[in-house]
LOLOVEX-282189 format. One record per residue (C-alpha): residue in one letter; x, y negated, z negated. Coordinates in steps of 0.5 Angstrom, whole numbers, plus 500, padded with zeros to 3 digits. Layout:
BEGIN
aXYZ ...
***
This chain:
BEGIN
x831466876 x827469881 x822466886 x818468891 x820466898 x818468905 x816475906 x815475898 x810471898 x806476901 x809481896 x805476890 x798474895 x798482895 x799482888 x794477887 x789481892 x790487887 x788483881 x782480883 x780487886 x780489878 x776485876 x770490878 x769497880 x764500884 x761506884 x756509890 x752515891 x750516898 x746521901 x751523908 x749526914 x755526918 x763528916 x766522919 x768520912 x770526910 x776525912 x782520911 x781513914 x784512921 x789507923 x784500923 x783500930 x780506930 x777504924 x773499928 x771503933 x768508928 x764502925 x761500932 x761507934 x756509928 x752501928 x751501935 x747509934 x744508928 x740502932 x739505938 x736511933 x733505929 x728504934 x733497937 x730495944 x731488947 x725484947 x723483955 x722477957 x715474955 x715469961 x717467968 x724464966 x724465958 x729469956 x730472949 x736471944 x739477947 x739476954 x742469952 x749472951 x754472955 x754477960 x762479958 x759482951 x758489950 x751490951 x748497946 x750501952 x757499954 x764502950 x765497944 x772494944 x776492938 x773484938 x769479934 x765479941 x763487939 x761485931 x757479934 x753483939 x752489932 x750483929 x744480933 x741487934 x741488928 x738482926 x733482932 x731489930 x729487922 x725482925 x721486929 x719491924 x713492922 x708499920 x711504925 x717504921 x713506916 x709512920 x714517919 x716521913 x722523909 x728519907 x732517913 x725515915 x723511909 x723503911 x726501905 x733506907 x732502913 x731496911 x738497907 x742500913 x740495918 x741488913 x749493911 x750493919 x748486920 x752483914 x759487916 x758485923 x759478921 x765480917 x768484921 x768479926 x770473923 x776478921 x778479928 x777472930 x782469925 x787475927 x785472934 x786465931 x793467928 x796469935 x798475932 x793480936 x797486937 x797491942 x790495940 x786488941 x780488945 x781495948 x776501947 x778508945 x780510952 x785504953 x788505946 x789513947 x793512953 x797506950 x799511945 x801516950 x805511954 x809508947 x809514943 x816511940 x812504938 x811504930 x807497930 x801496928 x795496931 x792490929 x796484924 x790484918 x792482911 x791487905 x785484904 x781485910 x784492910 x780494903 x774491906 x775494913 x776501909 x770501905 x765499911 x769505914 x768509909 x760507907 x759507915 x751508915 x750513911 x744512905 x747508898 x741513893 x745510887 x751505885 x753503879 x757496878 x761494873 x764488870 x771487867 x768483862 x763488860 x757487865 x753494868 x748494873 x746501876 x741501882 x736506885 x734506892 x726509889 x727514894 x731518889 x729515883 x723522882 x725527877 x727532883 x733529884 x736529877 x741532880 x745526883 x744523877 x749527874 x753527879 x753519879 x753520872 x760524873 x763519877 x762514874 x766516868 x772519872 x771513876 x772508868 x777512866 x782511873 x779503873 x782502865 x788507866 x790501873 x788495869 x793496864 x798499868 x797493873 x797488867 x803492865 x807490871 x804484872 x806481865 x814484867 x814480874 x812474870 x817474865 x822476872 x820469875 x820466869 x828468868 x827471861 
***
């Protein structure tokens, strides 16, 4: 009889994490300004800085200011944080610190929107887009640091952790013989990294999900919800049924393989 022992366990807690990954699909149309997503996802270190990189830019083109002091001696949220923090203007590094500082800018900048986010015109400038955006950055922010926080926590940090860009690059250039991984993150917290990567802060116009059970909902940012943009209708329309046709073809080719494992471990 089989069983599951040692490194196996991570072998069923991926079989699980893909499992549970099926029970729906997600299908997005976005509205893309830039080719960042056009290629393949990095390595997931260079996958984070990317993810900061974007947020941080978009804040700052956003209109995020931090609020100055409103008396002698009163400081603001953001100037409370520890100096050892990277600010808006400072090289982000792959740590929970970077996604937390992300996080109560973007925070800071939702509650301080008022009617100049609605005096521009054009999609980019339209204060729901930017509303959806802002609250996108402020909750992957939260995520992503609580994954670099627990693979802090674990002690199995790797050698991309806590360094920029440039202090990646050059540990490259001095180990290029080194095949470990950059970062020590389950399958899972790579999934969702990818997608954040891979969304970045681009404008979702539709998303359709779908239930294995049955359950559709499509939603339409109103921007794109005019006759004129028939166009991405059909395009998410497409999708959406060469999606379905993967999703049912990997939902029975899992179960398949999932049902033979069971009766492997059972000893049948």
């Amino acid at each position: 009889m089989l069983s599951l022992t040692g490194g196996d366990r991570g072998l069923k807690e991926t079989f699980q994490d893909i499992a549970e990954d099926l029970m729906n699909l997600e299908v997005n149309t976005i509205i893309q300004t830039s080719l960042m997503t056009a290629r393949k996802a990095p390595r997931p270190a260079h996958a984070l800085l990317d993810i900061a990189w974007e947020y941080r830019e978009t804040l700052l083109e956003y209109g995020y200011e931090p609020t100055p002091e409103r008396a002698p001696g009163e400081t603001t949220k953001y100037q409370q944080r520890s100096a050892d923090e990277p600010g808006p203007k400072e090289t982000p590094s792959v740590n929970g610190d970077t996604f937390r500082t992300l996080y109560a800018m973007a925070r800071e900048r939702i509650e301080n929107m008022d009617s100049e986010d609605s005096a521009s015109s054009g999609p980019a400038a339209d204060p729901e887009i930017k509303q959806a955006v802002l609250s996108r950055i402020r909750k992957s922010s939260v995520e992503i640091a609580n994954i670099l926080d627990r693979v802090e926590a674990r002690k199995k940090t790797s050698w991309a952790f806590g360094k920029t860009r440039r202090g990646i690059l050059e540990y490259s250039i001095k180990h290029p013989d080194d095949r470990s991984p950059d970062l020590a993150i389950t399958n899972r917290e790579w999934i969702m990294i990818r997608k954040v990567w891979e969304i970045s802060v681009e404008q979702i116009a539709m998303q359709t999900v779908i239930q294995l059970d049955g359950d559709v909902v499509t939603r339409i940012c109103r921007t794109y919800a005019g006759d004129e943009h028939h166009h991405l209708w059909n395009a998410h329309m497409d999708s959406t049924k060469v999606a379905m046709n993967s999703w049912q073809y990997l939902v029975e080719t899992v179960g398949k393989f999932l049902t033979s494992a069971a009766s492997l471990l059972r000893g049948s």
